[in-house]
C-alpha positions in Angstrom: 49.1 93.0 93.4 47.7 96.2 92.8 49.9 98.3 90.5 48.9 101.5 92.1 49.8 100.1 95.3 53.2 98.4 94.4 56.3 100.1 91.9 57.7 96.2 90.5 60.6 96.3 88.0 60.2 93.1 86.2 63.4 91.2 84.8 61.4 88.9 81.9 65.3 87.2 80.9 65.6 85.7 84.4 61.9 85.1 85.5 62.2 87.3 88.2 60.8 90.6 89.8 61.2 92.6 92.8 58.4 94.7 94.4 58.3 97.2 97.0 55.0 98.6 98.7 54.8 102.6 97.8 52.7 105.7 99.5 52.8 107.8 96.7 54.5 108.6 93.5 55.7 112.0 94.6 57.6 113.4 91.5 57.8 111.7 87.2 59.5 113.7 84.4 61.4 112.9 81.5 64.6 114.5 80.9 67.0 115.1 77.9 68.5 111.7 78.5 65.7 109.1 80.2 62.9 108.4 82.6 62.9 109.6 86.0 60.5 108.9 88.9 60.8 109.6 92.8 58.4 107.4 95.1 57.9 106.9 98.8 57.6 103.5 100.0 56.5 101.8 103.0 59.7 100.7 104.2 62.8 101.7 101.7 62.1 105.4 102.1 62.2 107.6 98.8 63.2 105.6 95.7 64.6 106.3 92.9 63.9 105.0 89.0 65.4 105.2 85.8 63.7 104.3 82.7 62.0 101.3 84.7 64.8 100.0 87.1 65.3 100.5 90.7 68.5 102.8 91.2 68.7 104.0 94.5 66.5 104.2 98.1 66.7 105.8 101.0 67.0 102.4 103.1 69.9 100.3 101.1 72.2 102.4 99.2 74.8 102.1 101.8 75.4 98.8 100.1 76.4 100.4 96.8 78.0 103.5 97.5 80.4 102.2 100.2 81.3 99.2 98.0 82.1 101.0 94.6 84.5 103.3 96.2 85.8 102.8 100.1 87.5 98.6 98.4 89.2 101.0 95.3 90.4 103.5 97.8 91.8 101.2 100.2 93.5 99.6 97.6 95.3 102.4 95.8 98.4 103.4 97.5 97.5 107.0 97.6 94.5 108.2 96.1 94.5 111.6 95.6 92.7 112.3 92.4 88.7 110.8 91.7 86.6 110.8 89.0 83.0 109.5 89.5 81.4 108.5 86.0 77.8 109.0 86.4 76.7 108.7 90.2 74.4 111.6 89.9 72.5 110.6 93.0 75.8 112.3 95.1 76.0 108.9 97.5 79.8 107.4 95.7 81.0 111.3 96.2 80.0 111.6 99.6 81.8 108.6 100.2 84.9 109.5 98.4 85.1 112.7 100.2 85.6 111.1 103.5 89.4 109.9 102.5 91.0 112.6 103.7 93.9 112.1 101.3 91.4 112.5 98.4 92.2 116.2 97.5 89.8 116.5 94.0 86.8 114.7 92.9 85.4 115.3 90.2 81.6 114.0 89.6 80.7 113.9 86.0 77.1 112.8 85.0 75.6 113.6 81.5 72.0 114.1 83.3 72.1 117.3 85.5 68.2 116.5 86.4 69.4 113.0 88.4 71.5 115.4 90.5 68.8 117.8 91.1 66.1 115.8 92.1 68.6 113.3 94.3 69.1 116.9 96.4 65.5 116.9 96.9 64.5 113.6 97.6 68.1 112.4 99.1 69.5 115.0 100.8 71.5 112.7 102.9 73.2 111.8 99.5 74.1 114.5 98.9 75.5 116.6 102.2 79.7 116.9 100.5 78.4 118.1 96.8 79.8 121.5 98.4 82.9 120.4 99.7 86.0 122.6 98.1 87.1 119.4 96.8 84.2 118.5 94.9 83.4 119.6 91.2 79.8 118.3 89.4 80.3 118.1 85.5 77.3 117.5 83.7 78.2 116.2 80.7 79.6 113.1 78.6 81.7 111.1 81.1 83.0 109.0 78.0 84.6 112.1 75.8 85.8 113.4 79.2 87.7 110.6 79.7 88.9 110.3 76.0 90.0 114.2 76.4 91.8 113.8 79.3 95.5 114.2 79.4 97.7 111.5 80.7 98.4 111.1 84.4 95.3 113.1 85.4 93.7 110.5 87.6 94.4 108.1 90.5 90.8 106.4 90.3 88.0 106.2 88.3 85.0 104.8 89.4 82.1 104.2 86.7 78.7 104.4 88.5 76.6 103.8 85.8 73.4 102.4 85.2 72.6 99.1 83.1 74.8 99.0 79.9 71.9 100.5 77.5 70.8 103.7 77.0 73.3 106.7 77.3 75.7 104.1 79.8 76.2 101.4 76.6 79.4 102.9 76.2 81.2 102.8 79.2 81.2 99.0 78.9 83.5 99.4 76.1 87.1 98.7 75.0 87.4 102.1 73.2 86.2 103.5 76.9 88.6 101.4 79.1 91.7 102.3 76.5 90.4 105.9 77.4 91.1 105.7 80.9 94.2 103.2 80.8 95.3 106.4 79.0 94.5 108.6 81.5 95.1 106.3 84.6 98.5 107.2 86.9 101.4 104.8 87.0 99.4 103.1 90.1 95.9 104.4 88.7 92.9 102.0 89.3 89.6 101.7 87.4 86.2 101.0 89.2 83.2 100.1 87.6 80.0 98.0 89.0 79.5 94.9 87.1 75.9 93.9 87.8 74.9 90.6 89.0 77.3 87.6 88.9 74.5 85.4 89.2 72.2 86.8 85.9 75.2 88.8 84.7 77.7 86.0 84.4 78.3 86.8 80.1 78.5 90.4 80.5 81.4 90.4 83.2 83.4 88.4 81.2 82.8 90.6 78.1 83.8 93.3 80.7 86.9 91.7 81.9 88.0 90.7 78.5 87.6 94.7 77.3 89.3 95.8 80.0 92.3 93.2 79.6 92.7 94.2 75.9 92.9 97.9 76.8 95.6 97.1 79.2 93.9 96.9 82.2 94.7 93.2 83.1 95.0 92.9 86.7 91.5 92.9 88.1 89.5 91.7 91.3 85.7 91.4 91.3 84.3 91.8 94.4 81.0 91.1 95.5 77.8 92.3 97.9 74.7 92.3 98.7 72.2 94.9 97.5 68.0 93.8 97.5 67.0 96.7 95.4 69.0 95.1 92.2 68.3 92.1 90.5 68.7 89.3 91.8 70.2 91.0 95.2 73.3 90.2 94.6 75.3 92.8 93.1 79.4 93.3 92.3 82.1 96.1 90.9 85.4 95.3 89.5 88.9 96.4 90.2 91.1 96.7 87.3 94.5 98.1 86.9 97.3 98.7 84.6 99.6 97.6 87.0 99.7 94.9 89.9 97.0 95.8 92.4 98.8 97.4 95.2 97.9 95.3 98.9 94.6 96.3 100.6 96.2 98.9 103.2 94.6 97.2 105.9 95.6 98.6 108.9 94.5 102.2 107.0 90.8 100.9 106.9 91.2 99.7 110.2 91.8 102.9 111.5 89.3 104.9 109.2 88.7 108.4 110.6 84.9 108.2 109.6 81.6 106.2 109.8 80.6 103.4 107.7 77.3 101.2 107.6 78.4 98.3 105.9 82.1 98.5 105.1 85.0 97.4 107.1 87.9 95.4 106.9 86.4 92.2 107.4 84.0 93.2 104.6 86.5 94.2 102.3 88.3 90.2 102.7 85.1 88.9 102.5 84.1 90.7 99.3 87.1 89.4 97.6 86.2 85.8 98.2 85.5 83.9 95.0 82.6 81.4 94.7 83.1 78.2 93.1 81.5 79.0 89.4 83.1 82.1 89.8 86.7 80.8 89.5 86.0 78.6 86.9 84.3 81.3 84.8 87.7 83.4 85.5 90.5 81.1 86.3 93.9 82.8 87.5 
């Protein structure tokens, strides 16, 4: 293929690739922190890349951003107080924001520039950064969290990139004792765990971190997102305390749109495959 012609992000450990057609390259800098590039594809609409890897498009981030946040929500009793590690692209707080019972969330992202070029390029993304509920930190999700006072968050979703780089520590057992700290009595961690199928090693390291830090009840759910290796992406749940029931008849009468999520969905995600369960036994 021609390279000018394709943007491929090449995964040598598994022997596999993904490739999308582009238009144009339409904006490259580096920041304080990593790599960023913006390009127009065929059929994906504007993409986003960090430091080599595919992180967001115009076309599939519903998968993502409804995934990593409406399951945790839903799941809580009564979420009231979010904090979104990283997710500078603004999709994971837009979704937040439509729970209405959600009354502060509180985006914190250590690269400004993600932000500022995701209100460029995905404007879409970002349509509730102004909502009086939202506040955008730039600066070091992990000594937030580790500063925090106790009781000072309902949920904390960790939309991070890979686990290198400035996101390496936010995989960690120092990090997850940070938020069991700051977690309420009912308080729930979120944080998306890669690809079960190339990933298997790393979500167990996860799950074991979080378990010694306390966090030992925990659900992995799973869904389907091309632009990621392999395609088939997941986030886990994990709590201090028994996960409270999905409030089902809640999501089934959800005062706003989805593209992907529902209640059916949210069963579904929570199905374990068969290596799965043996990998994690109960």
């Amino acid at each position: 293929m021609n390279p000018s012609e394709w943007f491929t992000e090449q995964v040598p450990s598994a022997g596999t690739a993904f490739s999308l057609k582009i238009k144009q390259k339409l904006h490259e800098e580096q920041s304080d922190f990593q790599f960023l590039e913006i390009y127009e594809t065929e059929t994906f609409g504007n993409l986003m890349v960090i430091d080599g890897c595919t992180m967001v498009s115009t076309r599939d981030n519903f998968f993502y951003h409804e995934m990593i946040s409406h399951p945790a929500l839903y799941t809580h009793p009564n979420p009231k107080r979010v904090w979104i590690i990283g997710g500078g692209d603004c999709g994971t707080l837009r979704e937040v924001l439509k729970h209405p019972s959600v009354e502060h969330a509180v985006q914190i992202d250590i690269d400004e520039r993600v932000t500022r070029l995701a209100e460029i390029y995905f404007p879409e993304l970002c349509e509730s950064n102004n909502d009086p509920r939202a506040e955008l930190k730039f600066i070091d999700g992990i000594k937030w969290v580790k500063d925090a006072a106790p009781n000072s968050v309902d949920i904390i979703i960790v939309d991070s990139t890979d686990p290198i780089g400035p996101a390496e520590g936010l995989f960690g057992e120092a990090f997850y004792r940070d938020c069991f700290n700051c977690l309420s009595e009912n308080g729930i961690l979120v944080q998306q765990s890669e690809s079960a199928l190339l990933h298997l090693k790393l979500i167990g390291e996860m799950r074991d971190a979080m378990s010694n830090a306390g966090l030992s009840h925990q659900q992995t759910l799973f869904f389907p997102q091309c632009l990621y290796p392999s395609g088939w992406w997941s986030a886990t749940i994990a709590s201090k305390a028994e996960l409270s029931a999905f409030r089902e008849q809640d999501c089934v009468n959800k005062p706003f749109d989805t593209v992907y999520y529902n209640t059916d969905i949210h069963k579904a995600s929570l199905a374990q495959p068969e290596f799965f369960k043996k990998a994690f036994p109960l």
